[in-house]
matplotlib code that plots the C-alpha trace (Angstrom):
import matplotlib.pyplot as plt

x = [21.4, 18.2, 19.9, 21.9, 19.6, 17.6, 20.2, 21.2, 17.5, 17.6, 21.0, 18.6, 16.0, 18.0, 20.4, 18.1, 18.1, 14.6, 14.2, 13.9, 11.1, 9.4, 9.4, 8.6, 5.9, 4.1, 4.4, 3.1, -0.1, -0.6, -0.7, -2.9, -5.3, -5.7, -6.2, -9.8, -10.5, -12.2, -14.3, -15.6, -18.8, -19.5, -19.5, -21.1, -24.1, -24.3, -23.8, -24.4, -27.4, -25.8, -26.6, -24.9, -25.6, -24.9, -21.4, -21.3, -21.4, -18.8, -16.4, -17.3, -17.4, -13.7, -12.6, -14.3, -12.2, -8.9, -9.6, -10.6, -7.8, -4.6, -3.8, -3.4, -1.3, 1.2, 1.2, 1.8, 4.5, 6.1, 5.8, 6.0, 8.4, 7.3, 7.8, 5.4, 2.9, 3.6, 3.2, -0.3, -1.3, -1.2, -2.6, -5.5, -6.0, -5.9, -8.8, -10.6, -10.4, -11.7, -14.5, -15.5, -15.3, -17.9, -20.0, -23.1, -24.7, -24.3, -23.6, -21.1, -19.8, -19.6, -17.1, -15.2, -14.5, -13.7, -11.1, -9.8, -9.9, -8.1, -5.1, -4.5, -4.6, -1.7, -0.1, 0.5, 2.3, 4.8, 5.6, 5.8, 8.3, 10.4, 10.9, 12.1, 13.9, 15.7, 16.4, 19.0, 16.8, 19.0, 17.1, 13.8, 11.7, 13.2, 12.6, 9.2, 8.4, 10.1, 8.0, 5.1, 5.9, 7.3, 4.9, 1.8, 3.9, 4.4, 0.7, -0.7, -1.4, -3.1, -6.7, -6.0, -5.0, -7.7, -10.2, -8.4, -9.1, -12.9, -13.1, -11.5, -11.8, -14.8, -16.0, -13.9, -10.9, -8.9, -9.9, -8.1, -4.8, -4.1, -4.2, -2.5, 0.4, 0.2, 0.6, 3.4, 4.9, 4.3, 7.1, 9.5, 8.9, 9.1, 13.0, 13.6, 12.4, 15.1, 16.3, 20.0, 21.1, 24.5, 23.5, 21.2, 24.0, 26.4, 23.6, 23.5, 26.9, 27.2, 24.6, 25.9, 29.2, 27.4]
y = [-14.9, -12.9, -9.8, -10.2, -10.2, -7.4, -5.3, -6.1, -5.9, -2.4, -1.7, -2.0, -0.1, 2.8, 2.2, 4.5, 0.9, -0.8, -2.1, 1.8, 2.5, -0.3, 0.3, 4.2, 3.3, 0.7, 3.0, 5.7, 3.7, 2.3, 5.6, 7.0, 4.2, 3.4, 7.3, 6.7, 3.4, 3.7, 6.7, 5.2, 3.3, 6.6, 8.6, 6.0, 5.9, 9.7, 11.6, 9.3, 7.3, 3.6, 0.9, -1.7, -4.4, -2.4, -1.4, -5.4, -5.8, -3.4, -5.2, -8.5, -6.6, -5.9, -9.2, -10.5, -8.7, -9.0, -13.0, -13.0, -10.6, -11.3, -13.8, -11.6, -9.3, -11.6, -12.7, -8.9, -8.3, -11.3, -10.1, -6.3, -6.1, -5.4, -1.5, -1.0, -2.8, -1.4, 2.3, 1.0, -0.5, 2.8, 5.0, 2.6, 3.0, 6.8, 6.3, 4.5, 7.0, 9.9, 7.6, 7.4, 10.9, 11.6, 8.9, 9.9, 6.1, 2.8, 1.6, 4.1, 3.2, -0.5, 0.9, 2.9, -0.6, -2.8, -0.2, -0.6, -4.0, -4.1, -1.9, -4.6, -7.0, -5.3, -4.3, -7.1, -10.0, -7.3, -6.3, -9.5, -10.5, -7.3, -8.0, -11.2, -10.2, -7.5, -9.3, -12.5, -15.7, -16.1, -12.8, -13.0, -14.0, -11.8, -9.0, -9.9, -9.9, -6.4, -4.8, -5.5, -4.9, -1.7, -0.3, -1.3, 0.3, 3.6, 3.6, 3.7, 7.3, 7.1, 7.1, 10.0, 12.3, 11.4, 11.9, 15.3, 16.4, 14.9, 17.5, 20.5, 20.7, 18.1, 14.8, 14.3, 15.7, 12.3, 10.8, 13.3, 12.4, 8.9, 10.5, 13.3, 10.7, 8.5, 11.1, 12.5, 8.3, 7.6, 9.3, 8.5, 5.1, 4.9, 6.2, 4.3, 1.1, -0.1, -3.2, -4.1, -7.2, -6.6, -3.1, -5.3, -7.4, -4.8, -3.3, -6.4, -6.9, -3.1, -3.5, -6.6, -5.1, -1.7]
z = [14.8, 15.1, 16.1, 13.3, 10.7, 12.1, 12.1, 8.4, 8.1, 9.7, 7.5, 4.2, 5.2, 5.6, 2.8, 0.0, -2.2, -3.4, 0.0, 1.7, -1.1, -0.6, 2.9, 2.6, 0.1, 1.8, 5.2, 3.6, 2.4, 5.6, 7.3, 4.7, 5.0, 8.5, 8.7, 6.8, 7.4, 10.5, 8.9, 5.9, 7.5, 9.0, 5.7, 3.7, 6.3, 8.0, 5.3, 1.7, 3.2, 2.5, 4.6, 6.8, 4.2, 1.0, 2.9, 3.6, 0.0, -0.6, 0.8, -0.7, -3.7, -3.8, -2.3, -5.1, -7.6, -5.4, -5.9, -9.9, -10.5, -8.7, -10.7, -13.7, -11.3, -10.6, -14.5, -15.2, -12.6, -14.3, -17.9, -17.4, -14.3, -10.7, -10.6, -13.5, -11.9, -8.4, -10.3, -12.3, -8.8, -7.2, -9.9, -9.7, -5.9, -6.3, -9.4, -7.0, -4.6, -6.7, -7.2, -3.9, -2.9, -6.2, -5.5, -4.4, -5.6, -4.0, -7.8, -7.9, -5.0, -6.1, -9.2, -6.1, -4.3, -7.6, -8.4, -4.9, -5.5, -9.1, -7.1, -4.9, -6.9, -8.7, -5.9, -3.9, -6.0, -7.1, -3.9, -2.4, -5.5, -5.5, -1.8, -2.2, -5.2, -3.1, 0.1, 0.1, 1.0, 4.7, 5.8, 3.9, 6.0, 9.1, 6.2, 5.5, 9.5, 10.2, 7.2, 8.5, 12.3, 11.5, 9.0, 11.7, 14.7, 12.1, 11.6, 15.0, 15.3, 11.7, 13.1, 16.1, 12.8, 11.0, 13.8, 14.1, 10.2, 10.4, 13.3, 11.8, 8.6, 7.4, 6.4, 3.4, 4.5, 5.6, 2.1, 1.1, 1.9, 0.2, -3.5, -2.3, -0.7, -4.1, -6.4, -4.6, -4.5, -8.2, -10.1, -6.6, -7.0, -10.9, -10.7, -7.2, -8.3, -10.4, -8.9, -9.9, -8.4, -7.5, -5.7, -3.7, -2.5, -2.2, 0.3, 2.2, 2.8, 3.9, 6.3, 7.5, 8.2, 10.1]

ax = plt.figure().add_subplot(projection="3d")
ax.plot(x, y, z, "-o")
ax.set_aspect("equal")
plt.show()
């Protein structure tokens, strides 16, 4: 039964549906992030003079936001529909990245992580409700476990390239590359993300069959 459904699993994800953007999307992101992630401390505190604790705060900064605001994102993927939401999610992470590469302020840094924070916050009830809107509820949860194995195995490389651009062609280089992959993403996802419920079955049972 397992094979099964990872192979119908496998079928979506390669049938150019909701479910191969979502994938591609959420990919992309991780690849983009895990690419800076690991150099962010190291900006901050080389070469902006932050601390450890004002970096601590960062990030309780945006988890703070995350909490106070996700309600209001699932509320707006409900009203507005999940794709606008996934769209506004994204152009917010990419504001929030021009932030940080202009901050030269631990205040302005603080405005850099809230947006971050606000993006996810958006981001995440509408992909978690497109998904499950998308995939049939026999395979959901096999569906739910294969995105996020495959989008960390897709990512592992992420901090060897951006060790590479740090090297070669400066400090700000792999911040560089999320705003650069969301702007290319938006106007993909705004005509890709139309979810028609009959498509999404026909796309199961085609997978099934392959």
């Amino acid at each position: 039964g397992l094979r099964t459904d990872l192979m119908t699993v496998g079928g979506m994800l390669i049938a150019g549906g909701v479910v191969t953007w979502l994938f591609l999307s959420d990919g992309l992101r991780d690849i983009a992030l895990n690419m800076e992630n690991q150099f962010r401390p190291l900006y901050m505190q080389n070469l902006m003079g932050i601390t450890n604790t004002q970096i601590g705060l960062l990030q309780a900064v945006a988890s703070l936001v995350i909490m106070a605001v996700t309600g209001f994102g699932g509320w707006f993927s409900d009203k507005r529909g999940e794709r606008i939401a996934i769209v506004l999610g994204y152009a917010v992470m990419a504001c929030g990245q021009f932030v940080f590469l202009i901050s030269r302020t631990f205040l302005a840094f603080v405005g850099a992580w809230a947006l971050f924070g606000v993006g996810w916050a958006l981001l995440t009830p509408a992909y978690d409700s497109l998904i499950s809107k998308a995939v049939p509820d026999r395979i959901r949860g096999t569906a739910f476990g294969l995105f996020s194995t495959s989008t960390s195995f897709v990512s592992l490389p992420a901090p060897l390239i951006g060790s590479f651009l740090w090297q070669n062609f400066g400090p700000r280089t792999p911040f560089l590359v999320l705003p650069v992959v969301i702007v290319v993403m938006l106007p993909l996802l705004w005509m890709k993300l139309k979810l028609d419920p009959m498509q999404a079955e026909a796309e199961v049972e085609v997978a099934a069959a392959n």
